[in-house]
C-alpha positions in Angstrom: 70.3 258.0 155.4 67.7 255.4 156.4 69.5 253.1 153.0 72.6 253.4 154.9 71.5 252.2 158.4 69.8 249.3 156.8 72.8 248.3 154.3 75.4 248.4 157.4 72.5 246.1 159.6 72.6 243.8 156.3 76.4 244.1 156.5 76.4 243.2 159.7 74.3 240.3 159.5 75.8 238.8 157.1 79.4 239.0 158.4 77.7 237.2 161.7 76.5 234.3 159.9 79.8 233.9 158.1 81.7 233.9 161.8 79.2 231.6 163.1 79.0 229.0 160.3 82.6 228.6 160.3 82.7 228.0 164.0 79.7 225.3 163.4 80.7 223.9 159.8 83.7 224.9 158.6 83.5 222.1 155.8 80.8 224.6 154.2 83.1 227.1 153.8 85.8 225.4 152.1 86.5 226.0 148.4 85.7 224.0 145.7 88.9 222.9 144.5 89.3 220.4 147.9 86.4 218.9 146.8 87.3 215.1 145.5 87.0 213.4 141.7 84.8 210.2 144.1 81.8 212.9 144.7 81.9 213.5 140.5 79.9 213.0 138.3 76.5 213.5 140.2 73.4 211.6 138.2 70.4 213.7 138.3 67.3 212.0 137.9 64.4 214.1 135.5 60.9 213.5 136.6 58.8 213.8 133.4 56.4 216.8 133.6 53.9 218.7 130.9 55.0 221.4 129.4 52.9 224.7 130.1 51.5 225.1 126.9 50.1 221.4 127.5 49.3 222.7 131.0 47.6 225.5 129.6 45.6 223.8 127.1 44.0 221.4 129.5 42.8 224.2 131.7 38.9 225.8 132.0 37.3 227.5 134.1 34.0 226.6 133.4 32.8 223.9 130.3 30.2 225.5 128.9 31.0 229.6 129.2 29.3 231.7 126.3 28.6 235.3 125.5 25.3 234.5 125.2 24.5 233.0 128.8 26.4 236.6 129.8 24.0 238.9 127.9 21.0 237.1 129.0 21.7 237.0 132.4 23.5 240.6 132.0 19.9 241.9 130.7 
């Protein structure tokens, strides 16, 4: 019962924010189709970035780790 109460409160609030953003910006809500051929084609710039495994390789957590310094100080 308590899945119910909360998928009618989502419901709810979800149907208020649809009335109220087509009182304030109706525009939002239009469909597609009214948009113009001027605003098309949009030019997205890439900003060049690493790639993980690049990312992944340049990582460490500390230089000089070993087994060894571990079973000393583990001893």
């Amino acid at each position: 019962m308590p899945y119910l109460f909360v998928f009618l409160v989502a419901l709810n609030a979800s149907y208020f924010g649809y009335q109220v953003l087509k009182e304030i910006e109706p525009s939002t809500l239009q469909p597609l189709s009214n948009a113009t051929q001027n605003d098309f084609p949009v030019t997205l710039h890439l900003v060049p970035q690493r790639s993980i495994l690049e990312q992944i390789k340049n990582m460490s957590l500390k230089p000089n780790f070993s087994l060894d310094a571990l079973k000393q100080s583990a001893s």
